[in-house]
DRENPA-234616 format. One line per 3 residues: number of its first residue (from 1); their letters; for each residue x negated, y negated, z negated of C-alpha. Coordinates in steps of 0.05 Angstrom, whole numbers, plus 5000, padded with zeros to 4 digits. Each point is the difference from the previous one (the first is absolute). Layout:
% DRENPA-234616
NUM = a = X,Y,Z; ...
This chain:
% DRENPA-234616
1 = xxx = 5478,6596,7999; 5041,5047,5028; 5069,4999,5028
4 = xxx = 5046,5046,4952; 5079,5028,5019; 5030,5039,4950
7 = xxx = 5070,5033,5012; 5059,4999,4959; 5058,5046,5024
10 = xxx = 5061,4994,4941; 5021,4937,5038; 5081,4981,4991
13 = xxx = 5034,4967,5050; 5055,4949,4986; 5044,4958,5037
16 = xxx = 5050,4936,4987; 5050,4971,5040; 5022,4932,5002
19 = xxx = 5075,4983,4980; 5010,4953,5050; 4961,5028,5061
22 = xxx = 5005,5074,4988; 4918,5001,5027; 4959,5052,4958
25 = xxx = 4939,4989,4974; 4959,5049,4985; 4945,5005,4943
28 = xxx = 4948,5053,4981; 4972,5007,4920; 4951,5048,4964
31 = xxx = 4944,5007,4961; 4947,4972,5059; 4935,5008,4954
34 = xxx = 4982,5047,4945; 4929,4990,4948; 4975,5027,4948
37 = xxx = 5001,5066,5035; 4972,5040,5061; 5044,5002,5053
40 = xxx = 5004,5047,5064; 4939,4969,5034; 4962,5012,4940
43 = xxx = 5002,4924,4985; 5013,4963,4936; 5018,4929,4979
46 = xxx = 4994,4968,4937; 5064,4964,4979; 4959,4939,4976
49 = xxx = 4968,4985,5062; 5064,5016,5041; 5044,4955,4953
52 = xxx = 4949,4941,5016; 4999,5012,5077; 5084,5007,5001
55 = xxx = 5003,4936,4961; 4950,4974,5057; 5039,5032,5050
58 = xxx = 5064,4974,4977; 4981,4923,4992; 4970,5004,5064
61 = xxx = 5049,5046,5045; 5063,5014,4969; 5020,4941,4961
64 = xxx = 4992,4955,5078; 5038,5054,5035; 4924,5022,5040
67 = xxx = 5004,5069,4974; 5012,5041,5065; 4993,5067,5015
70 = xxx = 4995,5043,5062; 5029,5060,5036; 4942,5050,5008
73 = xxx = 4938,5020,4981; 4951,4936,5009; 4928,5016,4994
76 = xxx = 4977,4932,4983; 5010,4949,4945; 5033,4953,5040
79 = xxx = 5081,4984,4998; 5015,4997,5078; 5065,4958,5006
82 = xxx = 5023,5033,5055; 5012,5067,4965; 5027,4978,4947
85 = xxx = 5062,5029,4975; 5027,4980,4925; 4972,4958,4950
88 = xxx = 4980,5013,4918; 5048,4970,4955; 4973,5029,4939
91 = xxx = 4934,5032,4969; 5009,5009,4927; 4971,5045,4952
94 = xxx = 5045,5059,4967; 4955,5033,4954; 4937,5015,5026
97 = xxx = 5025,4991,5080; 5026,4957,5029; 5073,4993,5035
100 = xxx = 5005,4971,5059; 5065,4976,5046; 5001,4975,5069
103 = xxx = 5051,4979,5055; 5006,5023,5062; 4993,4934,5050
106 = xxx = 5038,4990,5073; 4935,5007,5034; 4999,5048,5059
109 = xxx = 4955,5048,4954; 5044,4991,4941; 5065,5013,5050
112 = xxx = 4972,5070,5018; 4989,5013,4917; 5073,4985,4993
115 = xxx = 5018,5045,5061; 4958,5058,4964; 5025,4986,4942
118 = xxx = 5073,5003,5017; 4989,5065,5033; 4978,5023,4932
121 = xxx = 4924,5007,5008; 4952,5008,4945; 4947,4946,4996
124 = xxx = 4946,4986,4958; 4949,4937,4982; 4934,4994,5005
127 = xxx = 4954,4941,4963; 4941,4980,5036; 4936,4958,4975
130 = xxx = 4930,4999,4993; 4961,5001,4941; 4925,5045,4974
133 = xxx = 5010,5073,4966; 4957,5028,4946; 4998,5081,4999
136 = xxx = 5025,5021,4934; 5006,5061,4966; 5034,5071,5034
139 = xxx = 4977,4965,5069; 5053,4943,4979; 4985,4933,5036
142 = xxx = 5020,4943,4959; 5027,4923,5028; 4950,4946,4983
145 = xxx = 5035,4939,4980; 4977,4968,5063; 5055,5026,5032
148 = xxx = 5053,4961,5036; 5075,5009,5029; 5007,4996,5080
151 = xxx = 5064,5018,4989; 5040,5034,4940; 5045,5047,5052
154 = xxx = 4998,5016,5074; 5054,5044,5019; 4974,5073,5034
157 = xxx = 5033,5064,5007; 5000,5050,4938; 4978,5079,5017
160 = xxx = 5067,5014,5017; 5004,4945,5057; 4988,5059,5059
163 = xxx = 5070,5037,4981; 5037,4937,4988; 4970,4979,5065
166 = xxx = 5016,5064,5038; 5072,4989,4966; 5012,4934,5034
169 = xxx = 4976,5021,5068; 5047,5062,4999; 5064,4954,4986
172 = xxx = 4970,4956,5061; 4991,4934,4958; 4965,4960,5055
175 = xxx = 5016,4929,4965; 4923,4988,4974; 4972,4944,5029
178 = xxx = 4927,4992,5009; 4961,4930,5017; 5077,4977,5020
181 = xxx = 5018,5069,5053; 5041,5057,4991; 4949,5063,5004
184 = xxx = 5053,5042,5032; 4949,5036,5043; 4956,5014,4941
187 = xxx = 5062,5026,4959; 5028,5042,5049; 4924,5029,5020
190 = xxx = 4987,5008,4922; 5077,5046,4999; 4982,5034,5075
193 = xxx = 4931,5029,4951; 5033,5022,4935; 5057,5036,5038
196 = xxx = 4938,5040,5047; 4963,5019,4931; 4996,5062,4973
199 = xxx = 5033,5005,4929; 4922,5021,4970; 4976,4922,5019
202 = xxx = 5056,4970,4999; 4978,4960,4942; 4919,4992,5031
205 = xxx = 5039,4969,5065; 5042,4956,4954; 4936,4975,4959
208 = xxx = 4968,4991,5076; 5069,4958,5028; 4999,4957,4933
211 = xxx = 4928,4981,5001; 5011,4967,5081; 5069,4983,4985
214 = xxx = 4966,4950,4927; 4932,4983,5039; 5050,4967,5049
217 = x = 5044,4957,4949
């Protein structure tokens, strides 16, 4: 079996604020899984098999409040607690997808999703799991119904991460907090580069700064 992440970018953000306490809390939603078509990694589902692994998936992680996801780009199947930084609420088809909501948890992973997100940055969501794939036709591998849900949404940064990241170091945000520390030397290094680049890779040094800056989180 193999471990499988597919990316979703049309991701919404929303957030709700208690009456009482004023706190926010903040939610993301989106179709997390498409079938019954290729997708950009030349991948395709079929709905019935993915229907009867979210039902799984949903008895097993959702409905006991043990869906978690993380912030980054895992490369293995497992769900290390430590990173963890919202949890799935909902997986539920809508057609032939399926929709997917999570919230954003007061973990110190999920605190710097909140951060980004207040500053207006773009994310997307990633599912990760590991299942067999059969090539199909026009070089089209298809999902064997082996396949099983690691977790239905990690959060990572879209393609347009590097500018909203270059954005935020130019207005000298320097309240993300990594493994419990301000990284003010990282964020003032990171501004110190983009400032010293010339305009023609500007956006090659930004792609370079974002890559240390996420490998870090």
């Amino acid at each position: 079996m193999k471990l499988i992440k597919e990316f979703t970018e049309d991701v919404r953000v929303l957030t709700e604020a208690d009456g009482n306490t004023g706190k926010k809390s903040y939610f993301i939603e989106g179709i997390f899984i498409q079938t019954e078509r290729p997708n950009k990694n030349r991948r395709q589902y079929l709905f019935e098999a993915m229907n009867n692994e979210v039902r799984r998936y949903t008895e097993s992680y959702i409905r006991p409040n043990r869906a978690f996801g993380e912030l980054g780009h895992p490369d293995t199947p497992t769900i290390n607690l430590e990173r963890t930084s919202h949890l799935i609420k909902e997986l539920r088809a809508d057609g032939h997808d399926f929709y997917g909501k999570a919230k954003i948890l007061d973990t110190p992973y999920g605190k710097i999703v909140q951060s980004l997100l207040d500053e207006g940055a773009k994310i997307a969501v990633s599912t990760r799991g590991l299942g067999s794939l059969v090539g199909g036709p026009d070089g089209i591998s298809i999902v064997q119904d082996d396949y099983r849900l690691a977790t239905a949404a990690d959060i990572v940064a879209d393609p347009s991460a590097p500018d909203a990241f270059v954005t935020g170091i130019m207005e000298g945000r320097e309240w993300v907090i990594v493994e419990g520390r301000y990284v003010e030397q990282d964020i003032e290094r990171a501004r110190k580069a983009i400032v010293k680049a010339p305009s023609r890779v500007l956006h090659e040094t930004a792609v370079h700064l974002f890559s240390e800056f996420m490998r870090k989180l």
